[in-house]
MARSE-669364 format. One record per residue: residue in three letters; x, y, z of N, C-alpha, C, O in turn; residue number from 1. Coordinates in steps of 0.02 Angstrom, whole numbers, plus 50000, padded with zeros to 5 digits. Layout:
BEGIN
+-----+-------+-------+-------+-------+-------+-------+-------+-------+-------+-------+-------+-------+-----+
:  aa :  n_c1 :  n_c2 :  n_c3 : ca_c1 : ca_c2 : ca_c3 :  c_c1 :  c_c2 :  c_c3 :  o_c1 :  o_c2 :  o_c3 :   i :
+-----+-------+-------+-------+-------+-------+-------+-------+-------+-------+-------+-------+-------+-----+
: ALA :     X :     Y :     Z :     X :     Y :     Z :     X :     Y :     Z :     X :     Y :     Z : NUM :
...
+-----+-------+-------+-------+-------+-------+-------+-------+-------+-------+-------+-------+-------+-----+
***
This chain:
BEGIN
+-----+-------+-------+-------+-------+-------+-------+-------+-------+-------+-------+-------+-------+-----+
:  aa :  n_c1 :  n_c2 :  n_c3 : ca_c1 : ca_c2 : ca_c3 :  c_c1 :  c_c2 :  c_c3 :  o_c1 :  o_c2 :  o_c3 :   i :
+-----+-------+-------+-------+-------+-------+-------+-------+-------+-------+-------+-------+-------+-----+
: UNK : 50466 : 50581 : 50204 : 50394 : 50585 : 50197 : 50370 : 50646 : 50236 : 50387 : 50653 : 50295 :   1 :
: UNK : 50327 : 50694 : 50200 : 50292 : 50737 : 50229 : 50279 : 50728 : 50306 : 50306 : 50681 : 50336 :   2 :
: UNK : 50247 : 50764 : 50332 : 50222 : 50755 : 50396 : 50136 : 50736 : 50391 : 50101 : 50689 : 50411 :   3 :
: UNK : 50127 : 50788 : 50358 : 50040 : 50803 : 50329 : 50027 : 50731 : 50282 : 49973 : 50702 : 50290 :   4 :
: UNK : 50084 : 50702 : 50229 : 50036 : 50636 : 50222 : 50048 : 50588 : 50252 : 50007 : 50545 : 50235 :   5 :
: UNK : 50090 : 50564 : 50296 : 50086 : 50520 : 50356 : 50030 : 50541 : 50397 : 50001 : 50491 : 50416 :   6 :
: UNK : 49993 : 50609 : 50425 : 49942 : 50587 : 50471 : 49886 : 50576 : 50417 : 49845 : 50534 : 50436 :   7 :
: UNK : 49874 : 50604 : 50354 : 49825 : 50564 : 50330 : 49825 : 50500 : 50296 : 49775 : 50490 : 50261 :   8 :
: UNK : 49875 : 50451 : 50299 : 49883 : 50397 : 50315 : 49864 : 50347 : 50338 : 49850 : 50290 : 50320 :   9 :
: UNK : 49869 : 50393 : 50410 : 49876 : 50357 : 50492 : 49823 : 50392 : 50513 : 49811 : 50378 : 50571 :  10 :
: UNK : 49782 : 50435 : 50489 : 49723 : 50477 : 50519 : 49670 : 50477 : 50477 : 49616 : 50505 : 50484 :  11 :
: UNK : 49692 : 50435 : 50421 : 49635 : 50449 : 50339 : 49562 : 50471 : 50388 : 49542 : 50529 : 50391 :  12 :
: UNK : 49528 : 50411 : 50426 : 49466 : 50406 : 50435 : 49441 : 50461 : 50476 : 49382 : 50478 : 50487 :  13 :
: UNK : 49496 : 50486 : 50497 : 49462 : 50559 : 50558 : 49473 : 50627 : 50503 : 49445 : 50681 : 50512 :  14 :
: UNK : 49518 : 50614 : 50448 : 49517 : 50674 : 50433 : 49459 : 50676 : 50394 : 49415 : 50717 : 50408 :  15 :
: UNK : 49449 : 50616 : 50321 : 49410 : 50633 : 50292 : 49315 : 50600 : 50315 : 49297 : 50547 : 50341 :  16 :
: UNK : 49278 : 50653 : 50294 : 49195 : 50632 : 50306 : 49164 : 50593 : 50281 : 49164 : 50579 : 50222 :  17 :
: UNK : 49129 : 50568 : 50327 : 49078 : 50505 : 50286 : 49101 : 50420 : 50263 : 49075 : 50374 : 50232 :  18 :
: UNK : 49161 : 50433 : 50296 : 49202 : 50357 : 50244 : 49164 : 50308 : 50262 : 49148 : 50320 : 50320 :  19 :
: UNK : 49145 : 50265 : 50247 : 49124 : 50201 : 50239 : 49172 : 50132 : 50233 : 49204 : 50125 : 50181 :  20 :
: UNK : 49178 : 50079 : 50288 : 49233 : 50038 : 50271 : 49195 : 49978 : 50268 : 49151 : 49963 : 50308 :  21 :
: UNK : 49214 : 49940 : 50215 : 49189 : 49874 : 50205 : 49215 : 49839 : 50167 : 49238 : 49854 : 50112 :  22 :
: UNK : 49216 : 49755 : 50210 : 49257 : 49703 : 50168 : 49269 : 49703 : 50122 : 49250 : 49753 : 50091 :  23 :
: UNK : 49303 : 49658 : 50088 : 49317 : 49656 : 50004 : 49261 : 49613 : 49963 : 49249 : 49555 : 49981 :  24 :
: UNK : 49234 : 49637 : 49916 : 49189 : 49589 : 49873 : 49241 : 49531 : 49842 : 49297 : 49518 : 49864 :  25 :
: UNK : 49212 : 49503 : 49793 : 49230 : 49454 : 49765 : 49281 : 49485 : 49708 : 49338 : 49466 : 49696 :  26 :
: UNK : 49244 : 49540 : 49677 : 49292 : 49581 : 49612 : 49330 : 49631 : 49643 : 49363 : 49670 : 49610 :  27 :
: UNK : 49328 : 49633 : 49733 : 49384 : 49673 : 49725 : 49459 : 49626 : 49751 : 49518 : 49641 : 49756 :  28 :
: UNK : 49419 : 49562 : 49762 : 49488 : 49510 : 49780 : 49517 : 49511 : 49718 : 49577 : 49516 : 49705 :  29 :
: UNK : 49461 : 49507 : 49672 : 49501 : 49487 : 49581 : 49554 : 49542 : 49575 : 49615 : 49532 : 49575 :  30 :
: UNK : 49524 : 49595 : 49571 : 49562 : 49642 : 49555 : 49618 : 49656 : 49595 : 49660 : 49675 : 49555 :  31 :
: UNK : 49635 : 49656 : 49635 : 49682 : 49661 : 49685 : 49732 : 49583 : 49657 : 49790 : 49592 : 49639 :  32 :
: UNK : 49714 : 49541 : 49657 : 49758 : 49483 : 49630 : 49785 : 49486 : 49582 : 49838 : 49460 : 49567 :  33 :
: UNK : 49735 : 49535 : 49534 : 49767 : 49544 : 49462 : 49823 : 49568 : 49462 : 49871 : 49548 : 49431 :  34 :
: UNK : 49820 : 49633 : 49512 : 49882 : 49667 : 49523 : 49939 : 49622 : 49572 : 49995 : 49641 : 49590 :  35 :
: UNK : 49929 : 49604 : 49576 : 49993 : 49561 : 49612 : 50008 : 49521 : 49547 : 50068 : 49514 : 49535 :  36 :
: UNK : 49956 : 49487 : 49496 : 50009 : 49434 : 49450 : 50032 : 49473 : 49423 : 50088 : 49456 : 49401 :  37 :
: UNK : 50010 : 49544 : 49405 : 50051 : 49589 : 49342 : 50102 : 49598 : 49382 : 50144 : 49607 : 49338 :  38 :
: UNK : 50134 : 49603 : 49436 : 50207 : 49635 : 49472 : 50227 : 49535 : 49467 : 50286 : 49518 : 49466 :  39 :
: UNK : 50178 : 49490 : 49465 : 50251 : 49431 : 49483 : 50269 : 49433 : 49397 : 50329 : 49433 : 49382 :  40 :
: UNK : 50217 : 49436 : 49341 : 50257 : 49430 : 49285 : 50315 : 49447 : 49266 : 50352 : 49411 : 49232 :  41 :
: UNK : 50330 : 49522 : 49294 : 50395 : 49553 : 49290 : 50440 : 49535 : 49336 : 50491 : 49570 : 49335 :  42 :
: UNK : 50439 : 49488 : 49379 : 50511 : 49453 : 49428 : 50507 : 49394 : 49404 : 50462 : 49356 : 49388 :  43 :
: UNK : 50565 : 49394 : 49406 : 50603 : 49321 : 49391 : 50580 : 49266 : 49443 : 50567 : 49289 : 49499 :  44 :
: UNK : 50572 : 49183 : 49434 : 50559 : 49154 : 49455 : 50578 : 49140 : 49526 : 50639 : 49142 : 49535 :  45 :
: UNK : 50538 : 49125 : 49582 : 50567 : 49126 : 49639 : 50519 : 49135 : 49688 : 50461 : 49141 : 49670 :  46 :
: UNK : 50530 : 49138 : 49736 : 50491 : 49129 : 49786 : 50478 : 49217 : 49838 : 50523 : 49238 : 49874 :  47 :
: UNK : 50438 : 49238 : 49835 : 50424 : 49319 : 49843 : 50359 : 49319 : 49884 : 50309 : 49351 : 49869 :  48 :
: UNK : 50370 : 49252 : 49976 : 50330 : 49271 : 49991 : 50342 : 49283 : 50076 : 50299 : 49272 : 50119 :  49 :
: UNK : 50412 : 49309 : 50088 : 50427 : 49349 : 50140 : 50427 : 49409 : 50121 : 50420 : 49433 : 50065 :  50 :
: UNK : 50439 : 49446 : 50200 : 50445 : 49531 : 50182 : 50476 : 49560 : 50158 : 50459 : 49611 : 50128 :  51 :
: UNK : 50551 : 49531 : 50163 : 50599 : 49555 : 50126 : 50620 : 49536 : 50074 : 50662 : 49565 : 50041 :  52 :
: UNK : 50578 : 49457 : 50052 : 50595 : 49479 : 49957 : 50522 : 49492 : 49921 : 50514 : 49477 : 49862 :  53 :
: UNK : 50470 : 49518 : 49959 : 50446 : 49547 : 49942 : 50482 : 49622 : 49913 : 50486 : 49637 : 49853 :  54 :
: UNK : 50501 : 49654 : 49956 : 50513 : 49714 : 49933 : 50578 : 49723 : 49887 : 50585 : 49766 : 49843 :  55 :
: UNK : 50627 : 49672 : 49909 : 50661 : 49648 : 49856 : 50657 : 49655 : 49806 : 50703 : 49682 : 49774 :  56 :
: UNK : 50608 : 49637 : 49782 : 50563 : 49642 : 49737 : 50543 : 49703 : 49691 : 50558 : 49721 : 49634 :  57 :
: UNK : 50503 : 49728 : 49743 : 50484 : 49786 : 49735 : 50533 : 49840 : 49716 : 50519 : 49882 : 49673 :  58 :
: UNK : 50599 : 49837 : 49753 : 50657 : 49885 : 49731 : 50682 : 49856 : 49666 : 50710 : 49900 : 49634 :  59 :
: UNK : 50682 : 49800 : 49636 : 50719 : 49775 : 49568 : 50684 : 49824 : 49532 : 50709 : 49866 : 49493 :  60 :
: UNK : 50590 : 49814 : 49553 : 50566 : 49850 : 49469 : 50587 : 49908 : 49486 : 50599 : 49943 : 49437 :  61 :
: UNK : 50597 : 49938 : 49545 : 50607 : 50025 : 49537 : 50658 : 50034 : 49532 : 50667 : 50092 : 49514 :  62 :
: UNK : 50711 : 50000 : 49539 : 50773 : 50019 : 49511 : 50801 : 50003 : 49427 : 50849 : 50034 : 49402 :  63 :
: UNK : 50763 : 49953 : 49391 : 50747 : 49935 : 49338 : 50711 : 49985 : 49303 : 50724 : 49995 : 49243 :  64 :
: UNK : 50674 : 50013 : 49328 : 50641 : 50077 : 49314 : 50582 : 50039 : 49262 : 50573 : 50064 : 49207 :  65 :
: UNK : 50543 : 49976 : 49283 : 50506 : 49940 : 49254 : 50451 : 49963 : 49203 : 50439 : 49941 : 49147 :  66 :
: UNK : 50415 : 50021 : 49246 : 50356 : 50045 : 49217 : 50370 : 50128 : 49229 : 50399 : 50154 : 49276 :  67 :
: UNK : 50341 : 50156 : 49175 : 50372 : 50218 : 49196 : 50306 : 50264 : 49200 : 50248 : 50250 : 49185 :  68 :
: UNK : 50330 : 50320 : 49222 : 50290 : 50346 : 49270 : 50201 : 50365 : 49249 : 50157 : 50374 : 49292 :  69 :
: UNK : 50192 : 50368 : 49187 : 50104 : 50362 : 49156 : 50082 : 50312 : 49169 : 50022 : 50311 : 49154 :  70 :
: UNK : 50109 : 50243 : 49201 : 50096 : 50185 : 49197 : 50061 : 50184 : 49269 : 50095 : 50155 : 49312 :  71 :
: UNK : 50018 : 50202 : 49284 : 50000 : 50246 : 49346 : 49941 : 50149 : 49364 : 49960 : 50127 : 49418 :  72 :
: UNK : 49901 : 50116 : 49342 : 49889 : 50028 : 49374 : 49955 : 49997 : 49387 : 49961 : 49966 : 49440 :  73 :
: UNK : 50006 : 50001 : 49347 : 50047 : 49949 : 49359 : 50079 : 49997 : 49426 : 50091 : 49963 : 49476 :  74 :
: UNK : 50089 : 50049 : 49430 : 50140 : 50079 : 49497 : 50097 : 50051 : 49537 : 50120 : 50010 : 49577 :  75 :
: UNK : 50033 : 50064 : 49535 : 49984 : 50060 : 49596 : 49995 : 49959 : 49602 : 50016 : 49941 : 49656 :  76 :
: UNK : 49985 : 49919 : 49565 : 50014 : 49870 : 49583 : 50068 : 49856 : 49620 : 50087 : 49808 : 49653 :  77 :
: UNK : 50090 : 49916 : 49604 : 50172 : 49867 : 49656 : 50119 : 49910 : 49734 : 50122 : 49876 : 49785 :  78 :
: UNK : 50096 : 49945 : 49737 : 50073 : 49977 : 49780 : 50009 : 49931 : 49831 : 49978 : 49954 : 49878 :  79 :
: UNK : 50001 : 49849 : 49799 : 49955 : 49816 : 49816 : 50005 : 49764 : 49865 : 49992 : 49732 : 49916 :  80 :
: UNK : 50072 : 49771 : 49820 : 50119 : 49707 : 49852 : 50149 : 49743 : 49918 : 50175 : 49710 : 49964 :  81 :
: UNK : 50144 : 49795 : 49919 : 50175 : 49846 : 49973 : 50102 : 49834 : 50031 : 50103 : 49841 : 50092 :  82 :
: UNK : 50068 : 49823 : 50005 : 50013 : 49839 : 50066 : 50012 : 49757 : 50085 : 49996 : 49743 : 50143 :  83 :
: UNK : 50027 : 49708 : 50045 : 50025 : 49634 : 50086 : 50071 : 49640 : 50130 : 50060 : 49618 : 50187 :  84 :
: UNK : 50140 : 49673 : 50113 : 50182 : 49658 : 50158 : 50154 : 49710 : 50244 : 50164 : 49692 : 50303 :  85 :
: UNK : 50121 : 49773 : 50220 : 50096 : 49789 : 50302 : 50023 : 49722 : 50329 : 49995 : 49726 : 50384 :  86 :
: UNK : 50011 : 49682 : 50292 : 49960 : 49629 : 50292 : 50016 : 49572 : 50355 : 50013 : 49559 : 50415 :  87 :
: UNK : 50049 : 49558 : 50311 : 50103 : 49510 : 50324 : 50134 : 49510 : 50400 : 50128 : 49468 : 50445 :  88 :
: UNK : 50178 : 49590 : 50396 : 50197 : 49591 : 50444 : 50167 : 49632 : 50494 : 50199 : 49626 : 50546 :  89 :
: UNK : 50109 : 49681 : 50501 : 50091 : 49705 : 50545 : 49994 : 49695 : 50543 : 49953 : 49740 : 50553 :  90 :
: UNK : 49984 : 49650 : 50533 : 49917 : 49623 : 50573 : 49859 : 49662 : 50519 : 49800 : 49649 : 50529 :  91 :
: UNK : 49874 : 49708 : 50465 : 49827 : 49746 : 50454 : 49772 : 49689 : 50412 : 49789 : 49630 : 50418 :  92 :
: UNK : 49695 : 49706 : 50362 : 49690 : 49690 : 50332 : 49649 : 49716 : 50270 : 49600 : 49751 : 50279 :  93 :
: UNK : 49662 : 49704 : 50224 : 49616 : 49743 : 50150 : 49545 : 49752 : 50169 : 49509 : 49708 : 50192 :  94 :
: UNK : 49529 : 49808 : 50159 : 49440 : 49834 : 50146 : 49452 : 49876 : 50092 : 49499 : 49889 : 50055 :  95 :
: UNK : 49369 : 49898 : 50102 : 49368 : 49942 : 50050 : 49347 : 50034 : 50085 : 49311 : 50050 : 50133 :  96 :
: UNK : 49371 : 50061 : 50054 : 49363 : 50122 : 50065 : 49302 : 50158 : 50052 : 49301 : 50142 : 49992 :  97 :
: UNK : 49257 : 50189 : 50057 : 49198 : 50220 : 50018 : 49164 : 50293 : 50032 : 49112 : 50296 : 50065 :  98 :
: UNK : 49191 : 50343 : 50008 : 49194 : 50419 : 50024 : 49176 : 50457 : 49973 : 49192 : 50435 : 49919 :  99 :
: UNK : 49145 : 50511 : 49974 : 49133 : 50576 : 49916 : 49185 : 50562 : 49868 : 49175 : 50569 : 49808 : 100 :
: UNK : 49242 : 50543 : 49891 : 49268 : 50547 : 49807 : 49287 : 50466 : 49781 : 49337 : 50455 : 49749 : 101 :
: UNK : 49239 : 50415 : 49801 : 49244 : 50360 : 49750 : 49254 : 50305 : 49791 : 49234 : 50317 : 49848 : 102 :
: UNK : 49290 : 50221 : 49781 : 49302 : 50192 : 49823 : 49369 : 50158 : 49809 : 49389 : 50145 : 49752 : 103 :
: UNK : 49409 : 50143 : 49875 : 49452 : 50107 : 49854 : 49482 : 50072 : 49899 : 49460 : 50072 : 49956 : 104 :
: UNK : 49542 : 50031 : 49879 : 49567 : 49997 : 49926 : 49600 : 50007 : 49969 : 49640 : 50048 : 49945 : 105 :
: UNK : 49617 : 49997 : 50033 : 49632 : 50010 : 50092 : 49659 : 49964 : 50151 : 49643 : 49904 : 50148 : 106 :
: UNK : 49690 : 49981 : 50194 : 49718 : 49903 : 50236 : 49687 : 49949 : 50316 : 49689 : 50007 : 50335 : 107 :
: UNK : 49663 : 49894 : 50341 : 49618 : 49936 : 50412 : 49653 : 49873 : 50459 : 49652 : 49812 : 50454 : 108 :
: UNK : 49697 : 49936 : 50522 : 49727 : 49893 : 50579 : 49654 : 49868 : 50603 : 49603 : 49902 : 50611 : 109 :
: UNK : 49662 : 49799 : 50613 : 49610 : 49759 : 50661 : 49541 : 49797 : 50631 : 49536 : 49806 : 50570 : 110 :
: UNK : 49476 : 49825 : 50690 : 49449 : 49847 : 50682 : 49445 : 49927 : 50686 : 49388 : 49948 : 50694 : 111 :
: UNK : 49489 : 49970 : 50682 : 49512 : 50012 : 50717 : 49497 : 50058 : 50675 : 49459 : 50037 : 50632 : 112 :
: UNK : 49513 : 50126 : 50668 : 49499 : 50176 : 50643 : 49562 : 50222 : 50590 : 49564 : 50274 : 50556 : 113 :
: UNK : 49613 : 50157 : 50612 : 49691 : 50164 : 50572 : 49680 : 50144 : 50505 : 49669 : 50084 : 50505 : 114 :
: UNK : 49679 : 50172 : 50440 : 49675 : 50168 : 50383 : 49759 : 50171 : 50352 : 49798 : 50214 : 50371 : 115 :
: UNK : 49774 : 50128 : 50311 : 49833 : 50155 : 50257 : 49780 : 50156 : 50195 : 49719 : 50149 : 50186 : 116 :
: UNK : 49842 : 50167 : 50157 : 49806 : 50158 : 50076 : 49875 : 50163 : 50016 : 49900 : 50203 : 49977 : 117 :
: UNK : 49884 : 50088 : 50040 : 49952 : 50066 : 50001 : 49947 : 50071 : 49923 : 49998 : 50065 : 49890 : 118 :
: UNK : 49887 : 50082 : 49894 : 49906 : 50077 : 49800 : 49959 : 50150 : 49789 : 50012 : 50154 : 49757 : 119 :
: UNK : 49929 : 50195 : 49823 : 49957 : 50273 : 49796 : 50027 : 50279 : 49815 : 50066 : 50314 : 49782 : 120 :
: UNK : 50049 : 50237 : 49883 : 50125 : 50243 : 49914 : 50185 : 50253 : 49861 : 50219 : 50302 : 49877 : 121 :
: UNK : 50200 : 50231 : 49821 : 50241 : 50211 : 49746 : 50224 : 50278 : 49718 : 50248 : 50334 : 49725 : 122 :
: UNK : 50155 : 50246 : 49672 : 50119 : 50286 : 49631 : 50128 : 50363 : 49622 : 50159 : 50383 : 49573 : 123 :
: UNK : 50109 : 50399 : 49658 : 50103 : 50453 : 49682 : 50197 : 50482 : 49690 : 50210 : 50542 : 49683 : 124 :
: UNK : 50233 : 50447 : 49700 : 50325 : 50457 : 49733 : 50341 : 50450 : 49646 : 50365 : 50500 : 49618 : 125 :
: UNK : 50331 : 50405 : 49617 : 50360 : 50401 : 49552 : 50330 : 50465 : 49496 : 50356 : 50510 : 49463 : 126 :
: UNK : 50270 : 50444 : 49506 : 50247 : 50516 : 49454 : 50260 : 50574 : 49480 : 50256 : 50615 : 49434 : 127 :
: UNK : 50280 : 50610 : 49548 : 50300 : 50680 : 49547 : 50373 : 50685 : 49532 : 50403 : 50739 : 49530 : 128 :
: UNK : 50406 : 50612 : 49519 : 50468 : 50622 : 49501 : 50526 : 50593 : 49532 : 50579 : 50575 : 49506 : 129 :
: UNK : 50500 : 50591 : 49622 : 50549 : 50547 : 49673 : 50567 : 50479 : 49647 : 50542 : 50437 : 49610 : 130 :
: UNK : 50629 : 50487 : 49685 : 50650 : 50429 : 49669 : 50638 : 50372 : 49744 : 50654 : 50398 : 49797 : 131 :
: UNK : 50617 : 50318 : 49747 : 50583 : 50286 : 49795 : 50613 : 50233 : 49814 : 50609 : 50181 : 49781 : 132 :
: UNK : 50656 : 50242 : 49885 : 50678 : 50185 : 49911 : 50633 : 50129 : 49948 : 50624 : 50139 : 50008 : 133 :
: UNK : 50603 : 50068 : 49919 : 50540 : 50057 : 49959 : 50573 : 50018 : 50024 : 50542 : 50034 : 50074 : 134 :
: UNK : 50612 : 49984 : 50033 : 50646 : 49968 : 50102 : 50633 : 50046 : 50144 : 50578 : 50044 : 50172 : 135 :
: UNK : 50658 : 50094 : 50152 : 50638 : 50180 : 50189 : 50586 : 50185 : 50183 : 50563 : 50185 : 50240 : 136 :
: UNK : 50527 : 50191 : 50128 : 50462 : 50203 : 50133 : 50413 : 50162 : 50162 : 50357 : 50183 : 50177 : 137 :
: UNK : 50441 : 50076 : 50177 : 50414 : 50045 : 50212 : 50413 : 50046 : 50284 : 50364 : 50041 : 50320 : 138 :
: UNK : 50499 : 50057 : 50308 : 50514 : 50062 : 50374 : 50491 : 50125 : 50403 : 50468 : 50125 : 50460 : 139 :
: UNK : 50496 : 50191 : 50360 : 50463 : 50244 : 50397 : 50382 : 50216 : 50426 : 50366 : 50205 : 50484 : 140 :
: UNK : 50353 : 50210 : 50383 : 50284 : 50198 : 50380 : 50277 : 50149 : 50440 : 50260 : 50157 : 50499 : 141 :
: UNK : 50290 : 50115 : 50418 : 50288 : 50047 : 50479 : 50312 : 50083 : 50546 : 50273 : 50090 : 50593 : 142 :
: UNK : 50371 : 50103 : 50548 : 50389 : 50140 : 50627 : 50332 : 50179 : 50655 : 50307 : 50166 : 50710 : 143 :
: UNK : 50300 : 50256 : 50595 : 50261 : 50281 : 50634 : 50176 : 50229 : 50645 : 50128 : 50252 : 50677 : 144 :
: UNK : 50175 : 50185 : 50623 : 50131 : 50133 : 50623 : 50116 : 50100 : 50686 : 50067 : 50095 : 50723 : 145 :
: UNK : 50178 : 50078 : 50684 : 50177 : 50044 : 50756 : 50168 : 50087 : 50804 : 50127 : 50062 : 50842 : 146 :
: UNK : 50188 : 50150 : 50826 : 50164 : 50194 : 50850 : 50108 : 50196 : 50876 : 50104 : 50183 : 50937 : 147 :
: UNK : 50059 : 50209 : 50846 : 49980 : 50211 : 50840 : 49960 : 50170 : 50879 : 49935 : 50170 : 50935 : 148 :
: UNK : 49983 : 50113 : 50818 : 49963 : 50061 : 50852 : 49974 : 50038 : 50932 : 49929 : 50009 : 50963 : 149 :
: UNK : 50031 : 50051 : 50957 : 50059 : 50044 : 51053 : 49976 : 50084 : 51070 : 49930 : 50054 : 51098 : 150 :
: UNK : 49972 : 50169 : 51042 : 49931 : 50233 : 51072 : 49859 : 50188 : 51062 : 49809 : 50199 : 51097 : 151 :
: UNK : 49862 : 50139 : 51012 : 49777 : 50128 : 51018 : 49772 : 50067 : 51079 : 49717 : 50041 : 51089 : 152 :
: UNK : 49824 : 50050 : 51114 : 49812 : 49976 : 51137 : 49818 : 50005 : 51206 : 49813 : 49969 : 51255 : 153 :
+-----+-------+-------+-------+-------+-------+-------+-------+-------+-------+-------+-------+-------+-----+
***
């Protein structure tokens, strides 16, 4: 992973102006759920609600090569199940994002000023062509995560 998009990542809210963060409405719980049933339709029956078969998970469809790369909701779906698991295991939680260029979803440590923005993580790796180990893309992330997180406490 770059250097430059890990700090805007881990820096979204200082780099970019004006952001606006606020809870989730009602349609953006919907929507966000939607995307999680469209990623369980495609796994096999079972139980996908630890971290690691979460991503489990997550590596079948990408190694399955499930949706391919124009399929730019469904990547970003798996990109919703990727952000439960920083939910899951590191304290974060869903808001919404709201900036000059539109709004979206977002996972905010505690109350803090630490932004991810798990839909694009996938998304963005598959359509330029990478190939995406999400076990590595999680653990990087998460390592320099925790990070922060020690520097904000």
């Amino acid at each position: 992973m770059s250097r430059s998009l890990l700090l805007l990542l881990l820096f979204g809210s200082q780099m970019l102006a004006a952001q606006e963060i606020s809870p989730l409405g009602e349609q953006d719980i919907a929507a966000l759920n939607a995307q999680r049933q469209l990623v369980q339709y495609f796994l096999p029956a079972g139980d996908h609600s630890t971290v690691p078969s979460k991503l489990g998970a997550l590596r079948a469809l990408l190694d399955a090569r499930q949706f391919r790369l124009d399929q730019t909701y469904e990547l970003q779906a798996m990109g919703v199940v990727l952000g439960d698991v920083f939910v899951q295991e590191l304290e974060f939680k869903w808001v919404m994002v709201s900036d000059e260029y539109g709004r979206d979803p977002a996972l905010q440590y505690q109350n803090s000023s630490l932004l991810l923005f798990p839909l694009t993580m996938i998304s963005k790796r598959i359509e330029s062509g990478e190939t995406v180990d999400v076990f590595t893309l999680y653990n990087g992330i998460a390592d320099h995560t925790r990070q922060r997180i020690q520097a904000l406490q």
